[in-house]
N, CA, C and O atoms as a GROMACS GRO file, in nm:
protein
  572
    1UNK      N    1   0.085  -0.118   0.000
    1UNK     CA    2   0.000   0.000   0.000
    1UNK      C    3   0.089   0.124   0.000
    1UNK      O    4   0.172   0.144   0.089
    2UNK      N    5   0.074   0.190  -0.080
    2UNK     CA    6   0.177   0.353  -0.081
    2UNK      C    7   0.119   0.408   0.014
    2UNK      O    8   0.002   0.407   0.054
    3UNK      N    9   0.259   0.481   0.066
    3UNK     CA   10   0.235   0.603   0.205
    3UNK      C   11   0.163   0.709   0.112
    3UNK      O   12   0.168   0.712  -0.011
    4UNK      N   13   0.084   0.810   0.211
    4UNK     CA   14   0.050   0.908   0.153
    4UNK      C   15   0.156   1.050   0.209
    4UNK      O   16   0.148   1.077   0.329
    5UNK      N   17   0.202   1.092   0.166
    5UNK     CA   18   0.258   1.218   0.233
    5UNK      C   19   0.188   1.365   0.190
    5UNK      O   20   0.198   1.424   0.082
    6UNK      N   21   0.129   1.394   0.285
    6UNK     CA   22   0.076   1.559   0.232
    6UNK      C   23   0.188   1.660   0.176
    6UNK      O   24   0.305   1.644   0.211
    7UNK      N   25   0.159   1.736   0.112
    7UNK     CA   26   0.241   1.873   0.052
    7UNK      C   27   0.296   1.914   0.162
    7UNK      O   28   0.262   1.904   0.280
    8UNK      N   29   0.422   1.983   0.087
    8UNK     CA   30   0.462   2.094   0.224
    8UNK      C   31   0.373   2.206   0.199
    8UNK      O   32   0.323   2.244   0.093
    9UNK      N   33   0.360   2.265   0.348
    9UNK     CA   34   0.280   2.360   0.344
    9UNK      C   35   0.307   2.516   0.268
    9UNK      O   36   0.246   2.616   0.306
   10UNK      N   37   0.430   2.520   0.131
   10UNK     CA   38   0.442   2.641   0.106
   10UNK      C   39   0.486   2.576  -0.035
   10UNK      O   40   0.476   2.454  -0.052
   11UNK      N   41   0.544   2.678  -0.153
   11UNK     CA   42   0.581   2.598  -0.282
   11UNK      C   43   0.712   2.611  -0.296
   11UNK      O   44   0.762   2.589  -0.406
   12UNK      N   45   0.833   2.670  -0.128
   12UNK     CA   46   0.958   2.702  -0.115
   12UNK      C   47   1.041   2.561  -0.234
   12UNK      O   48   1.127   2.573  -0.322
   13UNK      N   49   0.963   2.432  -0.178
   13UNK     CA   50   1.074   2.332  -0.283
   13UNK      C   51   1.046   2.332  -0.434
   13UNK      O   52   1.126   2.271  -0.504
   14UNK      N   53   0.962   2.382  -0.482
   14UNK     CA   54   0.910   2.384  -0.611
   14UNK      C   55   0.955   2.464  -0.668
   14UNK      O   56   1.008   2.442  -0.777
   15UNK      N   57   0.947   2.593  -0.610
   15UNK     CA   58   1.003   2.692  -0.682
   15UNK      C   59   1.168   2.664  -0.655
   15UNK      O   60   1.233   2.717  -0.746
   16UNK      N   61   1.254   2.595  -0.557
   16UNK     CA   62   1.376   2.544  -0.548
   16UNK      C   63   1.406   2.482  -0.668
   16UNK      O   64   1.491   2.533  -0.741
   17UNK      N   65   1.349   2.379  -0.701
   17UNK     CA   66   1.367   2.288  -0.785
   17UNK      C   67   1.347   2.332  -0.951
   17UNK      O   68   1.398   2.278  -1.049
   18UNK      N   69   1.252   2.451  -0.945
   18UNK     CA   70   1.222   2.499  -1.054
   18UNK      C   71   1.326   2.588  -1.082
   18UNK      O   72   1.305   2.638  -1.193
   19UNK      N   73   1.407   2.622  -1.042
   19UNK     CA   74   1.491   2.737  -1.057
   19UNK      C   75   1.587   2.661  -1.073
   19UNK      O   76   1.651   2.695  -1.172
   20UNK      N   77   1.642   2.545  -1.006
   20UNK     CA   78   1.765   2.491  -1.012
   20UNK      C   79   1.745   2.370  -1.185
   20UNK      O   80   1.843   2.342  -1.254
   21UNK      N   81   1.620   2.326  -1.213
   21UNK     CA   82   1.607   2.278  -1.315
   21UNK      C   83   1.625   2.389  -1.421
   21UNK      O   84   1.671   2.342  -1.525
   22UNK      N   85   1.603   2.522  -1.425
   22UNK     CA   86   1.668   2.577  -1.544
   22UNK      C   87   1.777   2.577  -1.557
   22UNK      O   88   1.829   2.534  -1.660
   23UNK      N   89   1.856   2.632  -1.444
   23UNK     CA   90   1.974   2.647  -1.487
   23UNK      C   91   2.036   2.516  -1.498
   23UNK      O   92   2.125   2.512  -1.583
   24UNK      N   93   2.006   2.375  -1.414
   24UNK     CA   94   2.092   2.270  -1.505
   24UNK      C   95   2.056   2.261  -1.693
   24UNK      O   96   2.115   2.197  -1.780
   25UNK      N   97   1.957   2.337  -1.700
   25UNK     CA   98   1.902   2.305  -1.858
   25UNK      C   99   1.990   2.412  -1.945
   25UNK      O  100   1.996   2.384  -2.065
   26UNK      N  101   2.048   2.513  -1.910
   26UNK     CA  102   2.112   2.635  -1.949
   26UNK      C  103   2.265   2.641  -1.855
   26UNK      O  104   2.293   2.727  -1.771
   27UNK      N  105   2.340   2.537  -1.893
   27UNK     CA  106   2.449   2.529  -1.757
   27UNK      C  107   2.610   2.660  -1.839
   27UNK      O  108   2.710   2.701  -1.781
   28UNK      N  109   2.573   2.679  -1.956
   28UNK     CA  110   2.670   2.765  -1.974
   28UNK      C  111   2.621   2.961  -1.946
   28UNK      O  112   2.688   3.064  -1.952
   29UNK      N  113   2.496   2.937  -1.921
   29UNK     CA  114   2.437   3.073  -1.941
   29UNK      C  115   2.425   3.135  -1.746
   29UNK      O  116   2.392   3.081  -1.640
   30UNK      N  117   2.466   3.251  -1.782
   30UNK     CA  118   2.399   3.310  -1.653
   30UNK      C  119   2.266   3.355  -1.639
   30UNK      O  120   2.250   3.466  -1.689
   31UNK      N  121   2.189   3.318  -1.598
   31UNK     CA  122   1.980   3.327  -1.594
   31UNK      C  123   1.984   3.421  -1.507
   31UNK      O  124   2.047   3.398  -1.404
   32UNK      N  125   1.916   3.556  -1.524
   32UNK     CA  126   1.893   3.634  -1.470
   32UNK      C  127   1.754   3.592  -1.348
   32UNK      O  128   1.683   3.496  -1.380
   33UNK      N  129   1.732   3.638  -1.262
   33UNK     CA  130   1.590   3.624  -1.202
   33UNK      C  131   1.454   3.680  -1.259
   33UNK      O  132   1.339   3.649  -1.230
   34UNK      N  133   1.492   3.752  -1.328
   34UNK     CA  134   1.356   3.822  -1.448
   34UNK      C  135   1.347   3.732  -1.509
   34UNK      O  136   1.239   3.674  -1.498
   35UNK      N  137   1.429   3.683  -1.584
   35UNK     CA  138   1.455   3.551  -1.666
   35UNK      C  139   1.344   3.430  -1.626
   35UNK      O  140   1.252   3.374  -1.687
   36UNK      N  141   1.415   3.416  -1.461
   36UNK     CA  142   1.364   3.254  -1.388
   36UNK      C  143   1.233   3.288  -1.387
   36UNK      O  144   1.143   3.226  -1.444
   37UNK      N  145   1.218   3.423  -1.301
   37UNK     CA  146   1.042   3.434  -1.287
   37UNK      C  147   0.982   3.452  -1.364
   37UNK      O  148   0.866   3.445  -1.323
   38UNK      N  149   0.985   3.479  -1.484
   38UNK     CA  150   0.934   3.459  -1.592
   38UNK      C  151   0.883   3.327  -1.635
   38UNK      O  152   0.770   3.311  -1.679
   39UNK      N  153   0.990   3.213  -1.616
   39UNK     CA  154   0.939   3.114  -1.644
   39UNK      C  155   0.883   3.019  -1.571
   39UNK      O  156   0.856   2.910  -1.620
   40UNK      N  157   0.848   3.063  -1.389
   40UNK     CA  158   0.743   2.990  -1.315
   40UNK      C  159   0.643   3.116  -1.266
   40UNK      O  160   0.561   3.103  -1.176
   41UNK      N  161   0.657   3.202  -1.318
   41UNK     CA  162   0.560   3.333  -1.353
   41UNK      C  163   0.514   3.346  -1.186
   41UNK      O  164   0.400   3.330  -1.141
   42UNK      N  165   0.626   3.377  -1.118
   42UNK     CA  166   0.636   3.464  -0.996
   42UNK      C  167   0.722   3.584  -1.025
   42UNK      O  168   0.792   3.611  -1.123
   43UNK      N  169   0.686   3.677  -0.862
   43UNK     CA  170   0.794   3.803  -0.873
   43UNK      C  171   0.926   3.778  -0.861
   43UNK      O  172   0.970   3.720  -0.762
   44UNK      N  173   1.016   3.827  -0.978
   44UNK     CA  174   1.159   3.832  -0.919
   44UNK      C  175   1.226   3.816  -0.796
   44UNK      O  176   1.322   3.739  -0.788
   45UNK      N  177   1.173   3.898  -0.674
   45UNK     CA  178   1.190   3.962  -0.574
   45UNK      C  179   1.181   3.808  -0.478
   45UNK      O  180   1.247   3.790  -0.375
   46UNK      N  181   1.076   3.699  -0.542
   46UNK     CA  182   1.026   3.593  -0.496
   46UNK      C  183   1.164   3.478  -0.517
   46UNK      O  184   1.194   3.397  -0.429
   47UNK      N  185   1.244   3.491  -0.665
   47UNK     CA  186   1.344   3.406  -0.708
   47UNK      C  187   1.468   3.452  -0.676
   47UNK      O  188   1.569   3.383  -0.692
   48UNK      N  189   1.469   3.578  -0.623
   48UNK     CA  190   1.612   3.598  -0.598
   48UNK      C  191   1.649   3.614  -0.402
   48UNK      O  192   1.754   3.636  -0.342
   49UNK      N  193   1.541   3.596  -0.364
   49UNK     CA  194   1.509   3.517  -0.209
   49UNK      C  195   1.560   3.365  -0.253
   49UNK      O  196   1.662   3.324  -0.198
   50UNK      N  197   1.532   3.330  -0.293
   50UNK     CA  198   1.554   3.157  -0.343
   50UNK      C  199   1.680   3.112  -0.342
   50UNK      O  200   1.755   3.041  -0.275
   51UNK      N  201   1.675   3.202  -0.479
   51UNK     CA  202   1.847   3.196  -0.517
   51UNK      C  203   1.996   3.233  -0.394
   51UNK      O  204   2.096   3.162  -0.403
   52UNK      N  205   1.991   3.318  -0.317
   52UNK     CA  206   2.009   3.360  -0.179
   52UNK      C  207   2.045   3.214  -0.117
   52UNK      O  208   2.153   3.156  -0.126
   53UNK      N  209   1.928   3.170  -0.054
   53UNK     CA  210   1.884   3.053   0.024
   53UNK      C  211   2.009   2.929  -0.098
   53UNK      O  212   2.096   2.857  -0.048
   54UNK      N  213   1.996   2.933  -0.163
   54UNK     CA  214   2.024   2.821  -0.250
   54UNK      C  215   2.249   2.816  -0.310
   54UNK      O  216   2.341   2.743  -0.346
   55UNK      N  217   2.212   2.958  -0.275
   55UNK     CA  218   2.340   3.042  -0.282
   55UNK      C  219   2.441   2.997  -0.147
   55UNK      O  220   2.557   2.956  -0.136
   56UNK      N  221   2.348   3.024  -0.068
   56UNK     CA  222   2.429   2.990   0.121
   56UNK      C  223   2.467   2.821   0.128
   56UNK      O  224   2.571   2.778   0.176
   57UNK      N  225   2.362   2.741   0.070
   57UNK     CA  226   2.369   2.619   0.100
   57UNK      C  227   2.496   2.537   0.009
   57UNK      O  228   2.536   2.422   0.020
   58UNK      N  229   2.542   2.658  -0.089
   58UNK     CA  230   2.662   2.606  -0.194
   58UNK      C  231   2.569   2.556  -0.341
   58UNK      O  232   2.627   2.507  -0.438
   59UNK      N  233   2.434   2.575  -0.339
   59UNK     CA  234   2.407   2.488  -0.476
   59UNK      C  235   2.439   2.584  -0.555
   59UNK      O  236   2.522   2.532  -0.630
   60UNK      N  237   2.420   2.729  -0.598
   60UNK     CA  238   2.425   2.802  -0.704
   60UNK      C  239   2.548   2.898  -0.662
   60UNK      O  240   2.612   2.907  -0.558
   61UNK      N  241   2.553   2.955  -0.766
   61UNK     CA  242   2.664   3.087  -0.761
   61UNK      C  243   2.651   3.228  -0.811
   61UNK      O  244   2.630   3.205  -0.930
   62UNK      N  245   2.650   3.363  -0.800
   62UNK     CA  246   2.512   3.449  -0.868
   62UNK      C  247   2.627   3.546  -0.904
   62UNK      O  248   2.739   3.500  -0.879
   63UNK      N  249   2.625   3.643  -0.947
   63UNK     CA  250   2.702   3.755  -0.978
   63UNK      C  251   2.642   3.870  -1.046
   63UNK      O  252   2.593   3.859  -1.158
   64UNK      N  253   2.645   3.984  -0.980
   64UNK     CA  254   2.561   4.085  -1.037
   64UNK      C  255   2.641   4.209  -1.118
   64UNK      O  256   2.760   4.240  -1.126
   65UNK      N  257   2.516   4.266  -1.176
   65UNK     CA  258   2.531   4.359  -1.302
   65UNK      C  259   2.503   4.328  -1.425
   65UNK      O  260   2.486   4.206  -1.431
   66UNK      N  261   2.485   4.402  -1.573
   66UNK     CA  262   2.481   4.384  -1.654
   66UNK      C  263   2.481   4.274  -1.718
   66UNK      O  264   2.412   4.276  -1.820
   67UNK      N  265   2.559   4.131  -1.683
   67UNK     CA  266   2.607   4.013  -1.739
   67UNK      C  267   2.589   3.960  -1.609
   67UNK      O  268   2.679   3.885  -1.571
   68UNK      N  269   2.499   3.979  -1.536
   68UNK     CA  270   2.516   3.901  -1.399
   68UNK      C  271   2.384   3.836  -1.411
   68UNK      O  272   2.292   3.871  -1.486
   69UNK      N  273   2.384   3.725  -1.318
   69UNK     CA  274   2.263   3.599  -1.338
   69UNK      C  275   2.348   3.477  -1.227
   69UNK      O  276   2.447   3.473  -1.154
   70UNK      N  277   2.269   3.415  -1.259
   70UNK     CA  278   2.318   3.261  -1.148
   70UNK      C  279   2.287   3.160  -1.236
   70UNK      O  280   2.190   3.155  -1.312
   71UNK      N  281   2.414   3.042  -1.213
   71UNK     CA  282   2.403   2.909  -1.252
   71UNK      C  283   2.439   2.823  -1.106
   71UNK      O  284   2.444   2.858  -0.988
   72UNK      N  285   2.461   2.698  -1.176
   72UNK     CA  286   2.496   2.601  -1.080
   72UNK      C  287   2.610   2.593  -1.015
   72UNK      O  288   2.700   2.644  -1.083
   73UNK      N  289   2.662   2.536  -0.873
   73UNK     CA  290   2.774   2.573  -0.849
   73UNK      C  291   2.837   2.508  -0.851
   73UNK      O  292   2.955   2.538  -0.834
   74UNK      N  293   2.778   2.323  -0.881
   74UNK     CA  294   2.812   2.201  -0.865
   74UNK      C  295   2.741   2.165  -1.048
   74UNK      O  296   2.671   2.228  -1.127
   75UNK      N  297   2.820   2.006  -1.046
   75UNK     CA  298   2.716   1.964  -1.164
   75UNK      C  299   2.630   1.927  -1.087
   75UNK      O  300   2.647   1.916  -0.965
   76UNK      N  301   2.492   1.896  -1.168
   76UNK     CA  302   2.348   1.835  -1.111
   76UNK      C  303   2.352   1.710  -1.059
   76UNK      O  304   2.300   1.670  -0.955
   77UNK      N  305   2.443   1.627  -1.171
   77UNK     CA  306   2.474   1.468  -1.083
   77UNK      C  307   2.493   1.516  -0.927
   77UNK      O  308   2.418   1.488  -0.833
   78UNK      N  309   2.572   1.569  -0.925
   78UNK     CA  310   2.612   1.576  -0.770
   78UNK      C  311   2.541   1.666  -0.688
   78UNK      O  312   2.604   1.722  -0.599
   79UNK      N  313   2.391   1.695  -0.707
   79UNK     CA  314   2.310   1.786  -0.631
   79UNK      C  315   2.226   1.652  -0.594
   79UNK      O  316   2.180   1.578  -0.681
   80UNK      N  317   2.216   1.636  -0.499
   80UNK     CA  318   2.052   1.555  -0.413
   80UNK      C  319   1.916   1.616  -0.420
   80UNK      O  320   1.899   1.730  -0.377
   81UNK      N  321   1.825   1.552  -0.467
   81UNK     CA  322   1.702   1.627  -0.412
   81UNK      C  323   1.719   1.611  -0.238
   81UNK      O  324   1.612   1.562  -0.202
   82UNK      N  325   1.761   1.620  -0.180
   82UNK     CA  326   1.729   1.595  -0.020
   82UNK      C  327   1.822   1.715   0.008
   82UNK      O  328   1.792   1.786   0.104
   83UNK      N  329   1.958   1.752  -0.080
   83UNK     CA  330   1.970   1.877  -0.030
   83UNK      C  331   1.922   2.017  -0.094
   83UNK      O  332   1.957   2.130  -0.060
   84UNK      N  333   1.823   1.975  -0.210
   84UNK     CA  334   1.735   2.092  -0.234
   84UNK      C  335   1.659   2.116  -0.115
   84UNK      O  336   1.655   2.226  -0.061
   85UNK      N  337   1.595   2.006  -0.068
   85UNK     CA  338   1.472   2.020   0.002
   85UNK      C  339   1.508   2.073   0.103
   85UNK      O  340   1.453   2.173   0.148
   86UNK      N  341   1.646   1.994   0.177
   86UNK     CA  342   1.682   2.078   0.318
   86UNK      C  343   1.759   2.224   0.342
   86UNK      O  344   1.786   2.265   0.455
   87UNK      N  345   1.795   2.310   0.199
   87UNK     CA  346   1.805   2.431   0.199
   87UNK      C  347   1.676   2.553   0.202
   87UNK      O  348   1.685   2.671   0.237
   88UNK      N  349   1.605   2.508   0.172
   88UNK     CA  350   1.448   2.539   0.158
   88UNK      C  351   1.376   2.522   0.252
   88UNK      O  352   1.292   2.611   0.261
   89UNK      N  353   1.367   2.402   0.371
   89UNK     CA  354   1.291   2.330   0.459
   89UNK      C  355   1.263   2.471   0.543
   89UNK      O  356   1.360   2.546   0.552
   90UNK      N  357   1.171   2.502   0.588
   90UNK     CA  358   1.082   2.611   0.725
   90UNK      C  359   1.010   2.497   0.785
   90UNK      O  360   0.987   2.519   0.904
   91UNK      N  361   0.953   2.350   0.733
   91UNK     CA  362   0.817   2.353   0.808
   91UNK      C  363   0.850   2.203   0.810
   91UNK      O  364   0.938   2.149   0.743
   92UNK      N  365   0.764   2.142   0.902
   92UNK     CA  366   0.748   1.999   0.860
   92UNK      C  367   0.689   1.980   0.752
   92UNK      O  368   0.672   2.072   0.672
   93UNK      N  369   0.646   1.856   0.731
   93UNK     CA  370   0.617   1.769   0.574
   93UNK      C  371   0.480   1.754   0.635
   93UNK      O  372   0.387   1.761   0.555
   94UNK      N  373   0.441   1.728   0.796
   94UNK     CA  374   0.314   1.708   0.822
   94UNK      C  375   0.228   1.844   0.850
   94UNK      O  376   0.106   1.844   0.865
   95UNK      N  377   0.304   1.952   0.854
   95UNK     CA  378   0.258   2.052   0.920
   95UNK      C  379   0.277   2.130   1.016
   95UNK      O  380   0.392   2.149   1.054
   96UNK      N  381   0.170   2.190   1.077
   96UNK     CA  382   0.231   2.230   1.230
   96UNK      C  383   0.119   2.205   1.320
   96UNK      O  384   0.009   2.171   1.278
   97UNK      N  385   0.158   2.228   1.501
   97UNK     CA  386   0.103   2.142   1.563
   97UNK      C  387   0.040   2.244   1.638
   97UNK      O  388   0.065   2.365   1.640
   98UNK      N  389  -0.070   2.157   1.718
   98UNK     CA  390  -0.169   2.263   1.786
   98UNK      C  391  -0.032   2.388   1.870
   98UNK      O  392   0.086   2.351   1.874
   99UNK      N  393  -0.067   2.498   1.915
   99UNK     CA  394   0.033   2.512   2.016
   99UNK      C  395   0.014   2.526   2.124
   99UNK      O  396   0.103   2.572   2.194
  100UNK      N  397  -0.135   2.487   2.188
  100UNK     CA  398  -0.175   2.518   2.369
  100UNK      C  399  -0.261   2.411   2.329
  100UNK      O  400  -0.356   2.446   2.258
  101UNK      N  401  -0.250   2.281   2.359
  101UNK     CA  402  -0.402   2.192   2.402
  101UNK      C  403  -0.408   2.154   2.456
  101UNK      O  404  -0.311   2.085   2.488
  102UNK      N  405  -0.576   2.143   2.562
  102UNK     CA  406  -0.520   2.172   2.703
  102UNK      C  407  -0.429   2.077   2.794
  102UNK      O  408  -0.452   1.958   2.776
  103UNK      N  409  -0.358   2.097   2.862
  103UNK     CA  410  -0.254   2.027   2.945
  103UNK      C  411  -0.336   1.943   2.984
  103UNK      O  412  -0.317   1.827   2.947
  104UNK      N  413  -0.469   1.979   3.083
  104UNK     CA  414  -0.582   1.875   3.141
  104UNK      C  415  -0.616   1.762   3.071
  104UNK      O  416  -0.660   1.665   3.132
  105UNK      N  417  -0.602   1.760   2.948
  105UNK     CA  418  -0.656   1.639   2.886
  105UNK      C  419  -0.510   1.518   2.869
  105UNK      O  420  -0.392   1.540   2.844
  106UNK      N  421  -0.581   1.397   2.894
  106UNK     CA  422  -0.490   1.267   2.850
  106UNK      C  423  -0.434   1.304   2.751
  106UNK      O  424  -0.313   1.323   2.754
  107UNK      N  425  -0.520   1.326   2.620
  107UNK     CA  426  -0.426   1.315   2.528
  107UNK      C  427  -0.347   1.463   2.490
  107UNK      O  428  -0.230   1.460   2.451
  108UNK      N  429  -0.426   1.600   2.506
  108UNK     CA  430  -0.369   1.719   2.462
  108UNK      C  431  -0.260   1.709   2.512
  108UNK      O  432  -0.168   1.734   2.435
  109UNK      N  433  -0.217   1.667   2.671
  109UNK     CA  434  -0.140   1.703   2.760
  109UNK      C  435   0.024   1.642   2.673
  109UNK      O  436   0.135   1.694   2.670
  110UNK      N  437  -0.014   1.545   2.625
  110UNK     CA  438   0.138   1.459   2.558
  110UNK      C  439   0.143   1.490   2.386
  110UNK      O  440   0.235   1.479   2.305
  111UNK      N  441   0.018   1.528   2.373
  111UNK     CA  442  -0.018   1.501   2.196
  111UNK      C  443   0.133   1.597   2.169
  111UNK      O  444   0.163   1.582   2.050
  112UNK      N  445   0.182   1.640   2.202
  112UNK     CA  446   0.261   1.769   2.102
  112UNK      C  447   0.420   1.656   2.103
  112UNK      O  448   0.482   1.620   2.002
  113UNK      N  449   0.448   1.624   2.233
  113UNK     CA  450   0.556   1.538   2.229
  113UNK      C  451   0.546   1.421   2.142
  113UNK      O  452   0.630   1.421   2.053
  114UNK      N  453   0.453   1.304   2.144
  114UNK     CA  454   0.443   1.219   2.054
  114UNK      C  455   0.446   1.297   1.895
  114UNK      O  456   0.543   1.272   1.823
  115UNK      N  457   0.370   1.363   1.860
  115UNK     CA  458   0.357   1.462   1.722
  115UNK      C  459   0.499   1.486   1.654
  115UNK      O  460   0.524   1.494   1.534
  116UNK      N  461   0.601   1.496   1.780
  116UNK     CA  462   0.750   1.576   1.752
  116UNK      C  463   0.798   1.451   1.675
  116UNK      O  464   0.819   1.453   1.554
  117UNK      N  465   0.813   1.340   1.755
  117UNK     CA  466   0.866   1.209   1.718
  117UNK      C  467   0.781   1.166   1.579
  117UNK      O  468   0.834   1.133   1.472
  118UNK      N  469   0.655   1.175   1.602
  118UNK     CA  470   0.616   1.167   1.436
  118UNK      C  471   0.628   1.188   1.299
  118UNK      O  472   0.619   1.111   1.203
  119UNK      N  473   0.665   1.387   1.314
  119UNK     CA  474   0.682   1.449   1.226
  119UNK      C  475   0.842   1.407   1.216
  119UNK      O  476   0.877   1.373   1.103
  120UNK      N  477   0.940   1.406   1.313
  120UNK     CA  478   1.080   1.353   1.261
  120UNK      C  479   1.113   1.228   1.187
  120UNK      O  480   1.192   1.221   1.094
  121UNK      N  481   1.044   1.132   1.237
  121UNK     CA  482   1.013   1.039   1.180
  121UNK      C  483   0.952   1.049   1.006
  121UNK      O  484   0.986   0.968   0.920
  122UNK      N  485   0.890   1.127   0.991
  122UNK     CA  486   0.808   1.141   0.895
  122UNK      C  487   0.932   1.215   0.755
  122UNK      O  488   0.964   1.180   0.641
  123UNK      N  489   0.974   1.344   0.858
  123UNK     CA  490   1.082   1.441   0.814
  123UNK      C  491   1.151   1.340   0.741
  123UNK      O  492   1.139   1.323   0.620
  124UNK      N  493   1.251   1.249   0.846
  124UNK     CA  494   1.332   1.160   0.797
  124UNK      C  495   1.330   1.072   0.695
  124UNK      O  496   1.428   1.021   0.640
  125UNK      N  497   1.176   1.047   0.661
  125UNK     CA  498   1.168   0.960   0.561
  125UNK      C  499   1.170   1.023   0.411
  125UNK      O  500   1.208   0.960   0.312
  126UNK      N  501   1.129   1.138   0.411
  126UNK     CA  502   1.137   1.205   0.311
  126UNK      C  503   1.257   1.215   0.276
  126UNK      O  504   1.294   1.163   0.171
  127UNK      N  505   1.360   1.298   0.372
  127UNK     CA  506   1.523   1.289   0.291
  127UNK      C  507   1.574   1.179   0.240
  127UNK      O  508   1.618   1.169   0.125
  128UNK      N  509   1.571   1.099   0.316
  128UNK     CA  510   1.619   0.944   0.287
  128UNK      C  511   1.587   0.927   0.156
  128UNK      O  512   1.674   0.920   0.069
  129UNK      N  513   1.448   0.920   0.129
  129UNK     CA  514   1.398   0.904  -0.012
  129UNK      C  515   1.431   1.015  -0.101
  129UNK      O  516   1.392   0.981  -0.212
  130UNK      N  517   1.483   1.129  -0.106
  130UNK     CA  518   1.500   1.237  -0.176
  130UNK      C  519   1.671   1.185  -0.211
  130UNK      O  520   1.723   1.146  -0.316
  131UNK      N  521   1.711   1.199  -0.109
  131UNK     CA  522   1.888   1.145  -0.111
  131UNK      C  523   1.913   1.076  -0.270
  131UNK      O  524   1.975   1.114  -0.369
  132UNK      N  525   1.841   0.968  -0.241
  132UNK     CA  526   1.881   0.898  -0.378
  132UNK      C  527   1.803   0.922  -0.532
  132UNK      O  528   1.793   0.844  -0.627
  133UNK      N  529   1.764   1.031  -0.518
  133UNK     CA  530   1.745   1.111  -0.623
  133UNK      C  531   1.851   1.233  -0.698
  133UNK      O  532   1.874   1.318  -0.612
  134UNK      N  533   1.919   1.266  -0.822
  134UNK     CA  534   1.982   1.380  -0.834
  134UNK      C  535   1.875   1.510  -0.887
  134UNK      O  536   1.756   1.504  -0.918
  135UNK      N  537   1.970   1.626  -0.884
  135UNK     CA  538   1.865   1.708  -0.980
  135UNK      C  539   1.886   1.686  -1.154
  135UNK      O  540   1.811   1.735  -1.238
  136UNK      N  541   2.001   1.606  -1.180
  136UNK     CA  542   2.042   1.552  -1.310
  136UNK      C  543   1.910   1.461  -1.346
  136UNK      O  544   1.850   1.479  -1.452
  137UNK      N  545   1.872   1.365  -1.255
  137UNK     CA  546   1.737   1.268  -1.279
  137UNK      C  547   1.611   1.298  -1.332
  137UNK      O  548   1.540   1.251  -1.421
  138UNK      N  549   1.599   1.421  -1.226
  138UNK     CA  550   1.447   1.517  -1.236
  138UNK      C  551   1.534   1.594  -1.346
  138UNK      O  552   1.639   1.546  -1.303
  139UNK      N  553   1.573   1.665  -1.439
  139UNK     CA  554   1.599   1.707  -1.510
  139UNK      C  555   1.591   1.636  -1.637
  139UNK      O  556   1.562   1.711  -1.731
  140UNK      N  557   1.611   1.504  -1.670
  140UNK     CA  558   1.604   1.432  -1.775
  140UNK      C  559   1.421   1.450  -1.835
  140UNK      O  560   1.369   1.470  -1.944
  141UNK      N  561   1.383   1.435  -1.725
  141UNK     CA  562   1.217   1.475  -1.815
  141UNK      C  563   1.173   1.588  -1.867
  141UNK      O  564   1.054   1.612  -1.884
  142UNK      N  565   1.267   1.664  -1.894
  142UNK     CA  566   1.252   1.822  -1.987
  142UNK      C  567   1.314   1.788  -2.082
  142UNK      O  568   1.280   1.862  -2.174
  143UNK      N  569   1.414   1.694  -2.128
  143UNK     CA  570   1.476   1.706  -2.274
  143UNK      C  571   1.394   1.590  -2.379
  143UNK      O  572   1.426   1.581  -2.498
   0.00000   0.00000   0.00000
C-alpha cells in the first residue's frame, strides 16, 4: 500500500527545484531572475530570495550587473534532491502542531511530544527518499 505524504505547506521546494532545473538546462548561461520568474511566472523579488537561500547552501553561484545571473555551483549529478529540500525546509512535511491543548486532557497534555517524534520520523523519511534522487534525474524529463 503507498504512504500518503501531504504537501509541504508552502511551494519554497518547487520553486527550489524549478529554478535549479533551469539552470541545469542552461548550464553555460547566466539566468537572470527576471529571466527565472518569468518562467514559473512569480515576482523576481520571490526568485532571488531563493536563489540567496540556495546560494548559502553552496548549490548556485550568482554575480551581479549587466552580465550578472546565477548558474549552478556544482554539476546536477552531484546535487541531491534531499539537499534541495533541506536548503528550503521552514516547516514539517506534516505541518504544524496545535500550540496550547489543554494540558488537562490525556491526550492534549502529551499530543505535542508524541507529534515531535512523528513528524521527525516522517521528516526523515522524506530525505532518505529524496537522497537517492539527483537534480540531473528530475531534469532528464525536460529534454
Amino acid at each position: 500500500m503507498p504512504i500518503f505524504v501531504p504537501e509541504m505547506n508552502n511551494t519554497r521546494f518547487a520553486t527550489a527545484i524549478h529554478i535549479l532545473t533551469l539552470l541545469a538546462n542552461f548550464p553555460d548561461e547566466w539566468l537572470s531572475s527576471d529571466w527565472i520568474a518569468g518562467s514559473i511566472n512569480i515576482n523576481p523579488v520571490i526568485v532571488r530570495k531563493e536563489l540567496s537561500m540556495l546560494q548559502n547552501a553552496g548549490l548556485v553561484t550568482s554575480r551581479k550587473g549587466k552580465e550578472g545571473g546565477s548558474k549552478l555551483n556544482k554539476p546536477s549529478h552531484g546535487i541531491s534532491l534531499a539537499e534541495i529540500y533541506l536548503s528550503v525546509k521552514n516547516s514539517e512535511v506534516l505541518g504544524k502542531k496545535n500550540l496550547s491543548p489543554n494540558p488537562q486532557c490525556p491526550v492534549g497534555k502529551d499530543i505535542n511530544e508524541n507529534l515531535d517524534k512523528l513528524f521527525a520520523e516522517t521528516d526523515q523519511w522524506v530525505i532518505d527518499s529524496l537522497r537517492h534522487k539527483t537534480l540531473k534525474d528530475f531534469v532528464k524529463q525536460f529534454r
